[in-house]
Structure formats: C-alpha cells, structure tokens
C-alpha positions in Angstrom: 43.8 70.6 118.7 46.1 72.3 120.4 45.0 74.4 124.0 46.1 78.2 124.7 49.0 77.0 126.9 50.5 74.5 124.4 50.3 77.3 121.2 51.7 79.4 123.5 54.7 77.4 124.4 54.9 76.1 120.5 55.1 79.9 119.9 57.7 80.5 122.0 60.0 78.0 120.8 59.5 79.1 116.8 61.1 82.5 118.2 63.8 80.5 120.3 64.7 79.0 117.4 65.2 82.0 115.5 67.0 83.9 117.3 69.4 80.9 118.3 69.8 80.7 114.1 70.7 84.3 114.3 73.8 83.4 116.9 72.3 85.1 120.3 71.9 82.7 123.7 68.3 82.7 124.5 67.1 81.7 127.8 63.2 81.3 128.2 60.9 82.2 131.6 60.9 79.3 133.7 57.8 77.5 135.4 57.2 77.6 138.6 55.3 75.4 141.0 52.6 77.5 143.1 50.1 75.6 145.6 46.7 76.6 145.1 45.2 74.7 148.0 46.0 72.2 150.7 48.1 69.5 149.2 47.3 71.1 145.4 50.1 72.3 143.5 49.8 73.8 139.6 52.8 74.6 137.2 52.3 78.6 136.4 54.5 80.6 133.8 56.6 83.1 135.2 57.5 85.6 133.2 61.0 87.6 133.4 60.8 90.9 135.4 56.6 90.2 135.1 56.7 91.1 131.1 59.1 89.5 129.3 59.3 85.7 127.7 62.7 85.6 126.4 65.9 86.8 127.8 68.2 86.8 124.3 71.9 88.0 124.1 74.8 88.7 122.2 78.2 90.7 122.6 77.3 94.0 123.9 73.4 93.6 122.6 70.8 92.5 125.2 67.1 91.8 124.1 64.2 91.8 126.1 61.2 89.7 123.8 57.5 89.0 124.8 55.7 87.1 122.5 52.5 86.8 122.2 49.2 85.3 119.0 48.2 88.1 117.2 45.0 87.0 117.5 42.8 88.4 120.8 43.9 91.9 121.5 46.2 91.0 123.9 48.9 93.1 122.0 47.7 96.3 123.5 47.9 94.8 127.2 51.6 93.3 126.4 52.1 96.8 124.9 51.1 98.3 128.3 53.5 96.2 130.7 56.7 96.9 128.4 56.1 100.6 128.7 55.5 100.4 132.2 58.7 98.1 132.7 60.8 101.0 130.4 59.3 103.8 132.6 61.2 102.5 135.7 64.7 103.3 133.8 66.5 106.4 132.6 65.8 106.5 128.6 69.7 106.3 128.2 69.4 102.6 130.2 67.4 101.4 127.9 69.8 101.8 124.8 71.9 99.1 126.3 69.1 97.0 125.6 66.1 96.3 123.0 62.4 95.9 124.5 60.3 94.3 121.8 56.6 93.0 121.4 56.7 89.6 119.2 53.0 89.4 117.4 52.8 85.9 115.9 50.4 85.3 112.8 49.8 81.8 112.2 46.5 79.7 110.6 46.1 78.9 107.0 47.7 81.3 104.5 44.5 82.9 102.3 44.8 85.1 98.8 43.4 87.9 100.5 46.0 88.1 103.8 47.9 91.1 103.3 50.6 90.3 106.3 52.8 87.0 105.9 52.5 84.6 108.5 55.1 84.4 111.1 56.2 87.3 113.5 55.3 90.8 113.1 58.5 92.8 115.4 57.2 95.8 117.3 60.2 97.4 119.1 59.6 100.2 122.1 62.4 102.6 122.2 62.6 106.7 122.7 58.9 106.3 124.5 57.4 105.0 121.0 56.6 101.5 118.9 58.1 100.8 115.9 57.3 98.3 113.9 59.8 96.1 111.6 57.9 93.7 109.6 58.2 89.8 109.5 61.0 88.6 112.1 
C-alpha cells in the first residue's frame, strides 16, 4: 500500500503524461530540501507560485494545473488558493493563461459509480468554476 505522498506523486505523473500525449511541455514543482533541526534535513514539495503542481505549455497557451485525490475534501481548499492566486491579476491577465483544479477519481470501478475514474477538469476563469468532465 501505497502512502499519501507516493499516490500523490503517482497522480501527478498520470496527468504529466497526459498532457505530454496531448503535445504541451510540462514541467512539475520541484522538491526542496528544508532543515528541520540541527543536522536534520527532510525533502518538502514546493509547489509553483504556492498553488500550482504543473507548469504545462504550448504555443501561445499557458496552463496552470493543481492536482489533487478527490477523495478528502481537499478540493474546496485547492479551490480557495487558485482564486486567491487569480485575485492578484487583472481578469484580462488571466486569459493568457488557464487556471485549473485536477480532481482525480481512482479505486475499483463499481456498477453504481456514476463518474468514470480518472480526472474530473474544474477550470477557474471570469471569477467562476467550470467544470469539463473526464480529462
């Protein structure tokens, strides 16, 4: 069994890969080494301008993607630091570029699951979520 950090990263990399089959150059927040203590150092995620996990672009299309399990409610707080990161630009910036909350929905498939596994899209644009379905 996997831990939180690992299906994180495993996450991460299913949406890398996606979006690398779709053409765009993906780059990924880095780790970064943070002492804790004398002579005690840990790995910690950083993530890009404190919200985002991927960084993906394309000829004139920029994409800002957090990603996150759709299990835990943490949706609603990844919700909350993209609309605080939009509310530092002017709404016209932020045509040049796509802001967009990654749910994915993984475990066993059952007869009674209404939403497919994989990733649900969630894009914030004009000061409002939209969602898109299955990425």
């Amino acid at each position: 069994m996997a831990n939180s950090r690992q299906r994180g990263n495993l996450i991460e990399r299913k949406a890398q890969a996606l979006l690398e089959a779709e053409g765009y150059l993906v780059e990924r927040a880095r780790p970064q080494i943070v002492w804790i203590g004398p002579g005690k150092a840990i790995n910690k995620r950083v993530d890009l301008f404190g919200c985002f996990d991927l960084l993906a672009i394309m000829p004139a299309e920029v994409r800002l993607i957090q990603v996150c399990a759709d299990v835990g409610g943490h949706a609603a707080e990844r919700r909350a630091k993209i609309e605080a990161f939009a509310a530092t630009f002017d709404p016209l910036d932020c045509r040049m570029m796509s802001l967009e909350l990654w749910r994915h929905r993984g475990g066993r498939t059952k007869k009674s699951d209404r939403i497919p596994r994989g990733f649900v899209r969630e894009i914030y644009s004009d000061l409002r979520w939209s969602s898109t379905g299955p990425a």
